[in-house]
N, C-alpha and C positions, 0 to 999 in steps of 0.2 A: 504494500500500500504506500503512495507516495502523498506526502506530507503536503498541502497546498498552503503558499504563505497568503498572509492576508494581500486583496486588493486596495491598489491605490485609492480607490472611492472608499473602502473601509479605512484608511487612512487620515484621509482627509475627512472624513465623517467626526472620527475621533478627536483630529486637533478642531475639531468644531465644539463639539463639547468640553475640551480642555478649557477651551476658549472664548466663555460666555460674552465676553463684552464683544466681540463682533459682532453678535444679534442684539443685545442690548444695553450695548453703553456702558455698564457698571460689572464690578467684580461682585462673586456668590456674595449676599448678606451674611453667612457663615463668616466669613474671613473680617468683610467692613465692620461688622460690630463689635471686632475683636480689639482690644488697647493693645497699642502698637508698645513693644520693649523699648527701654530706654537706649537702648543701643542703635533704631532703627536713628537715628539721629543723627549717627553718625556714617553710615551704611549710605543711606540715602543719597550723599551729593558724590559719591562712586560712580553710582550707576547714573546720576542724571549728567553726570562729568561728559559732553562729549568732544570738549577740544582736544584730548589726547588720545589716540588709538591704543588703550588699551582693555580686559577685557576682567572683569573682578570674580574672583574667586572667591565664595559665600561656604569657609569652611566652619565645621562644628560637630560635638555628637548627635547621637540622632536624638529626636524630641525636644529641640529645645529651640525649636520656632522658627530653623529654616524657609520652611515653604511659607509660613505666616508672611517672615516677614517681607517676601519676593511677593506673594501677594498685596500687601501694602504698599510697594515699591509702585507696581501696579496702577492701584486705588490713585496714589499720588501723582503717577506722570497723566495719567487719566483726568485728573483735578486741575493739575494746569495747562490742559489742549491737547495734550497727545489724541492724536489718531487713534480711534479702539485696534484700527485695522492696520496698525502700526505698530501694535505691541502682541508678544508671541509667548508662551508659556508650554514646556516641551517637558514630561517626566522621566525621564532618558529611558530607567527602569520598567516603562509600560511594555507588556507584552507587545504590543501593537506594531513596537518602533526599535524591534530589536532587529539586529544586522542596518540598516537604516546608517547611513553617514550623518552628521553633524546638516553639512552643505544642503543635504538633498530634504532632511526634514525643514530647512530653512525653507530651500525652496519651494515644498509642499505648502506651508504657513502661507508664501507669495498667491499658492495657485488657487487654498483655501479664501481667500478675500479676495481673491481677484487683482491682485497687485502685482504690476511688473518689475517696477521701481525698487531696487533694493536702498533704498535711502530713507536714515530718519526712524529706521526701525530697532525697535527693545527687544530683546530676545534674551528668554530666560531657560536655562537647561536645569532642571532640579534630578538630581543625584546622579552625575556625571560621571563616577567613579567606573559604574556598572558597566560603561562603553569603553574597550579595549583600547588603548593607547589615541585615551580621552585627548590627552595634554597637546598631541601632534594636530589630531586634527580639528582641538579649539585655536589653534596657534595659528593655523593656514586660514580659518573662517576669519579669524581677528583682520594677518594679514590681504585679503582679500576683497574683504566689505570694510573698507576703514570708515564708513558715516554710519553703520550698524554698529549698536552699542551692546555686546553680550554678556550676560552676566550668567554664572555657571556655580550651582552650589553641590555639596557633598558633604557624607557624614563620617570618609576616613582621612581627620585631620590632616598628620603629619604627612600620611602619605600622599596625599594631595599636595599639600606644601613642596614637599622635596619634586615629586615630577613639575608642580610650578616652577619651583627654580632652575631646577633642571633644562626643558624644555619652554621655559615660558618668559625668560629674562627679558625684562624690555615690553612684554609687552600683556604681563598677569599682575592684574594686582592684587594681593586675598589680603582678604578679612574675616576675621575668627569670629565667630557668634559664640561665648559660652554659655555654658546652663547659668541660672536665673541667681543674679548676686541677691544680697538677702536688701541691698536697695532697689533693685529693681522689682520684688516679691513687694514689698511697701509700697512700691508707685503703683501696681496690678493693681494690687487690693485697698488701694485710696484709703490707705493708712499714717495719712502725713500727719497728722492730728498726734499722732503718737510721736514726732518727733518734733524738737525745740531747738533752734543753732545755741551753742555753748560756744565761749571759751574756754583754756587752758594756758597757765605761764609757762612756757616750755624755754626756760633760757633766758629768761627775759624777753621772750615774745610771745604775743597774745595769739597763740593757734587754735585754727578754729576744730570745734568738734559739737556734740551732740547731748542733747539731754533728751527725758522723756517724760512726757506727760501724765503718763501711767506703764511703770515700768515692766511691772508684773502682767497686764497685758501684752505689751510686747515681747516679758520671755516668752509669753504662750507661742506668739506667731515665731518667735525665734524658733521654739521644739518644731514646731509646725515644717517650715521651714529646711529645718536639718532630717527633719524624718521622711519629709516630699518636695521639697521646694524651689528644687532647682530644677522642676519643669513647668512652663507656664500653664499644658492641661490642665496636670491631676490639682493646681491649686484652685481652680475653679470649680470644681468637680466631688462632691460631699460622699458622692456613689466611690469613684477613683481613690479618694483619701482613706474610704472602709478598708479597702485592700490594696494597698499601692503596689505591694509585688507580683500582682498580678500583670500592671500595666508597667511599672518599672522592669523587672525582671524578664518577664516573656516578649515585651515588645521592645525592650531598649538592651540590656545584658545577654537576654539569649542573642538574636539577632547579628550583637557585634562577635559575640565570643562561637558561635554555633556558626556564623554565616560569612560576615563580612572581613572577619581579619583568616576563616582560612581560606576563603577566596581570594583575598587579596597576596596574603603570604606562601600558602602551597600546605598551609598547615596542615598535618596526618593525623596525628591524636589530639582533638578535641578536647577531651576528657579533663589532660594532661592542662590545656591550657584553665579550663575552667575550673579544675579544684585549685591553682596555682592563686587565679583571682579569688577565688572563693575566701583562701587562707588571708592573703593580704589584705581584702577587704574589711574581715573580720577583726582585724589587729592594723588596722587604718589609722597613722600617726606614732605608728611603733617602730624603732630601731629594727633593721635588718640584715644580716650579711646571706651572702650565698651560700654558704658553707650551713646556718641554719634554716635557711628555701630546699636545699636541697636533701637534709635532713627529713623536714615534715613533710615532702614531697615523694616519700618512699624512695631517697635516690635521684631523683632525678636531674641529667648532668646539669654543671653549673653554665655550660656554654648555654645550653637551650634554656635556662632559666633567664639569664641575661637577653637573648633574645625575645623569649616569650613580655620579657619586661618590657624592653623595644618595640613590640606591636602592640602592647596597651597602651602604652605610652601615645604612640602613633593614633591611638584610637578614642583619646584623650578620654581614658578611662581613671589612669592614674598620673601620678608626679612624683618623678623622685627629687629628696634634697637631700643634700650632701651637706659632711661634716666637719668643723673646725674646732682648734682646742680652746683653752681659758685663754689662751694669746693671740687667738684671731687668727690659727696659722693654719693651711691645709696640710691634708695628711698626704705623702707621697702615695699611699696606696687605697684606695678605695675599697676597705675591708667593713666600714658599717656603711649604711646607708637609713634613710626613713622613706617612707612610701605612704601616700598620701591621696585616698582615692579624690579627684577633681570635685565629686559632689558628693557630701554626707547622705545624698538620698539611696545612693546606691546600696551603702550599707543596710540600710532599712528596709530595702527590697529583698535583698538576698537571706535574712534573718527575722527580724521582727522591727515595727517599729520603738525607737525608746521612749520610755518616759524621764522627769527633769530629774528623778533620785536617781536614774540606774549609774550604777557605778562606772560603766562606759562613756557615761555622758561628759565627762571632762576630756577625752581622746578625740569625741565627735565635733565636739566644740571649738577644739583646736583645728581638725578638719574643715570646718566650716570658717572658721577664718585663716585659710591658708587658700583655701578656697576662692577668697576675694581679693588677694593678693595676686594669685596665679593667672591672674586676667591681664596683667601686666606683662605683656610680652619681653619690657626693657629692664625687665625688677630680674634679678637672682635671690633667691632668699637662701637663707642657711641657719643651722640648728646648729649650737656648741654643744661639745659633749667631753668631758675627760676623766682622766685617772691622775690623783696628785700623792702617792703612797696609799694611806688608806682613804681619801678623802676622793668622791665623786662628786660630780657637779654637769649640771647641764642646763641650758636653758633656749625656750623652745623657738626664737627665731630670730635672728638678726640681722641688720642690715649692713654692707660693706660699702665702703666707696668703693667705685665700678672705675677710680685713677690710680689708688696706692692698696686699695682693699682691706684700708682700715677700718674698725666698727664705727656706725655714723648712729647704729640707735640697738637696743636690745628692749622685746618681748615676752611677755611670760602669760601663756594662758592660762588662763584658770576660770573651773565653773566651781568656784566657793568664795567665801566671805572670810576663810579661816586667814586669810596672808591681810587683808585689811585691817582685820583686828591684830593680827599679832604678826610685822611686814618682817620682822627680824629673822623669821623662819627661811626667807628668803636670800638662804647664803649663798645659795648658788650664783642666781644673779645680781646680787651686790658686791660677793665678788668675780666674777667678770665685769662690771663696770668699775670696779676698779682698777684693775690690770690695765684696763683699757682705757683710763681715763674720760669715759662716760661718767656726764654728771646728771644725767637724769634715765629712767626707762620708763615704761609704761607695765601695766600688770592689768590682767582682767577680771574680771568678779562677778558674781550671780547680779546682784544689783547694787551695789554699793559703788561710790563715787568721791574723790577726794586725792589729796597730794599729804606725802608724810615724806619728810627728812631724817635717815641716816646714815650715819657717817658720809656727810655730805652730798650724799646723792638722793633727790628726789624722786619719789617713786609715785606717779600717778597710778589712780585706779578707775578704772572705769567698768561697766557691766558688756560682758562679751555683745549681748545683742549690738548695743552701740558699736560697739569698736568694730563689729563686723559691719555693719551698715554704716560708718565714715569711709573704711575703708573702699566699700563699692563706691559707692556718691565720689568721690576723690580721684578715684582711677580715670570714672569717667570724661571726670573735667580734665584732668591731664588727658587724658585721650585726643578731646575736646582743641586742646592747646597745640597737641603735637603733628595734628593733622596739616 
C-alpha cells in the first residue's frame, strides 16, 4: 500500500485555519484576552525591527508562553495597519507541513491570500526545531526575502542557540523567553497592591527595593508560585493547580526528557536520563560531584552523566553553578558542583506539591530565587563553599566583578526568622565578608525586614518573597536599558 501525502489544496486549507485573521481581521479571542508577559515588551520591537535583515529566534522551554506570545506579536502588528494578508503563522510540527521546505510553505501563505508580492510580510515559524537543519534553511529564507520579517521560535534552548550561532551569525537574532519570574506571576494576577517601593542604605546609598502591604498574603502567592508558577496556564487554572503534575510533568518533563532531547541528541536509554533528572531535581540546590551522580545512579559513567547534564542544560531544564573558596578563588578542578533546576515548579510536579513548614522548603526557596537571577544572561553567579581545618563554611551566592573577579556582594537565603533574631549565627557569611572586605550583605527571611550591624558589617534582611520579586522587576529594567 502506498502512502498518499496530503494535497496542496489540503495545505492550503490548513494554513487557512492557522490563519484566522485572513477571513477576519482579528487573532482567536483565546489568545486576545490573554495578559501579555512582561517580557513581551521587550520581544516586540525585534520583530516589528525591519530596517535590518535579520531574522529572531523566540527561544525557551516549553509552556511558558511561546506561541502566546507570537500571537500577540500578531494582535499588535494587526493594531497598527499590518495587512491580515500580510502576516503568516506556520507550526512547523503540524502533521500537515512535514517534508514541506521553509520557502515553499512561505510560498503557499502567498498562494493562500492570493498574494504575489513577497514584500512587507510577518512570518512566524512556531517550533522550528522539528525541521531538519532548520538553521540552513531559515538563513537562505532571511537571505532571500530581505523586506520579509521572520520570526522563528523553539523549545530546545541551547540547542537552538548554538546552531544560531553557528549557522546564523549576522543574521539571527534570539531571545530567551523564561518561565514566569515570580514578578511577572504578580503582574498576571494584578497583584501590585501587594507591593510598596522601599528603600534601603546600602553604603551610603539609598537602593531601591520593596515592601509589602500584607506580607503573609504574599508568602501565600510566593508557595503558590514555587509549587506552579512559572507557567502562565496552570496559574490561571484552579482545575490545573488540583494536580499540577499532571500538566507539568506529562506535558512539559515527559515531553523534553521522553521526546525532545533524545530526538534531538540520539539519546538510547531514556530511563537512564530520567531517573538522573529525577534525583537532581529532588535534591534541587544541593552540592554535587560526579563521583556521587554516579554513585546513586547505579554506576552510571561519569562521561555520560556530564553529558546527560549538557542536554538539560540545553533544554533549560536545569543550571549548574560553580564553586569558590572563603577567598573568592576558583578551584583548578571542578570536583563539586550545585544544580539548580530553572523552575521550582518542576520539582512539585515530579513529587508533591510543598507546603510553607516542609523542611525542603528552604532548598526550594533558594531555587526560586536563583531562578530570577538566571534570567540574566550577562550575570555568572557563584556559591562559596570551604574546608578551614575543622571549620566549614558556605554561603549560598555571590557576586564577582566580571574585570578582576572580586566579590562585589554576598547572599544568604533563608526561609526562617531564626538568623534575624539571632544574625551572629551567621558565621559563615560574616566571615566571608570579611576576608573579602565586604561591608555589607543581604540575608532573606520568612517575613521579617530590617538592617543589624556586626562586627562592622551590615547585614540587611528582607523576606525571600520580596527579594525574589526585586530581583525579577530589576533584571527587566536592565534588560530594558541594554537593549
Amino acid at each position: 500500500m502506498t502512502l498518499l501525502p496530503f494535497s496542496e489544496e489540503q495545505t492550503l486549507e490548513r494554513l487557512k485555519q492557522d490563519n484566522p485573521w485572513w477571513a477576519t481581521g482579528v487573532v482567536d479571542e483565546d489568545y486576545s484576552k490573554m495578559q501579555k508577559r512582561l517580557y513581551f515588551d521587550l520581544f516586540y520591537p525585534l520583530v516589528e525591527d525591519i530596517s535590518i535583515r535579520r531574522t529572531v529566534i523566540l527561544m525557551g522551554p516549553r509552556r511558558v508562553g511561546k506561541t502566546v506570545m507570537i500571537f500577540h506579536a500578531i494582535e499588535t502588528l494587526l493594531a497598527k495597519g499590518v495587512s491580515p494578508h500580510q502576516i503568516a503563522y506556520v507550526s512547523v510540527e503540524n502533521p500537515f507541513y512535514n517534508k514541506i521546505s521553509l520557502e515553499q510553505l512561505f510560498k503557499s501563505c502567498l498562494k493562500a491570500t492570493g498574494k504575489s508580492e513577497p514584500r512587507g510580510w510577518y512570518v512566524f515559524f512556531d517550533e522550528i526545531q522539528y525541521l531538519k537543519d532548520w538553521e540552513v534553511h531559515l538563513k537562505s529564507l532571511t537571505d532571500s526575502y530581505p523586506h520579509v520579517k521572520f520570526v522563528a521560535s523553539g523549545s530546545a534552548a541551547a540547542a537552538l542557540k548554538l546552531k544560531s550561532n553557528e549557522s546564523g551569525a549576522g543574521r539571527f537574532t534570539d531571545f530567551m523567553l523564561p518561565p514566569l519570574t515570580f514578578n511577572e506571576y504578580i503582574h498576571l494576577l494584578r497583584l501590585h497592591h501587594l507591593i510598596i517601593p522601599a528603600k534601603i542604605d546600602w553604603e551610603g546609598n539609598a537602593t531601591s527595593f520593596f515592601e509589602s502591604t500584607n506580607i503573609a498574603l504574599l508568602n501565600e502567592h510566593f508557595l503558590k508560585y514555587i509549587n506552579y508558577g512559572g507557567y502562565p496556564e496552570i496559574i490561571f487554572s484552579e482545575k490545573l493547580q488540583l494536580n499540577p503534575s499532571r500538566f507539568i510533568k506529562s506535558d512539559i518533563i515527559d515531553k523534553v526528557l521522553l521526546r525532545d532531547l533524545p530526538s534531538l541528541y540520539g539519546i538510547q536509554d531514556v530511563q537512564e536520563l530520567n531517573s538522573l533528572f529525577t534525583s537532581i531535581a529532588y535534591n534541587s540546590g544541593q552540592e554535587f560531584s560526579l563521583e556521587a551522580l554516579s554513585q546513586s545512579s547505579g554506576g552510571l559513567e561519569k562521561n555520560t552523566i556530564k553529558r546527560y547534564i549538557q542536554y538539560m542544560e540545553a533544554a533549560f531544564l536545569i543550571r549548574i553553578v560553580h564553586r569558590i573558596d572563603h577567598n573568592a578563588k576558583k578551584f583548578g578542578r571542578i570536583n563539586y558542583f550545585k544544580i539548580y533546576l530553572t523552575n521550582p515548579s518542576l520539582r512539585s510536579a515530579l513529587f508533591a506539591p510543598l507546603q510553607a513548614t516542609d523542611r525542603l522548603m528552604g532548598a526550594m526557596v533558594e531555587t526560586a530565587v536563583y531562578a530570577q537571577w538566571l534570567q540574566r544572561e550577562w550575570f555568572e553567579p557563584w556559591y562559596a563553599r570551604w574546608t578551614s581545618g575543622r571549620i566549614q563554611g558556605e554561603v549560598d551566592m555571590i557576586g564577582l566583578s566580571p574585570e578582576n573577579f572580586k566579590p562585589l556582594w554576598a547572599l544568604e537565603v533563608k526561609w526562617s526568622n531564626r538568623y534575624f533574631e539571632n544574625p551572629g549565627e551567621l558565621k559563615s557569611l560574616l566571615g566571608f565578608c570579611a576576608l573579602n572586605n565586604l561591608k555589607s550583605a543581604l540575608v532573606t527571611t520568612i517575613d521579617k525586614s530590617g538592617s543589624k550591624t556586626l562586627k562592622d558589617i551590615k547585614l540587611h534582611f528582607l523576606p525571600s518573597a520580596l527579594y525574589a520579586y526585586t530581583v525579577g522587576k530589576n533584571t527587566l529594567m536592565q534588560k530594558q536599558k541594554r537593549i
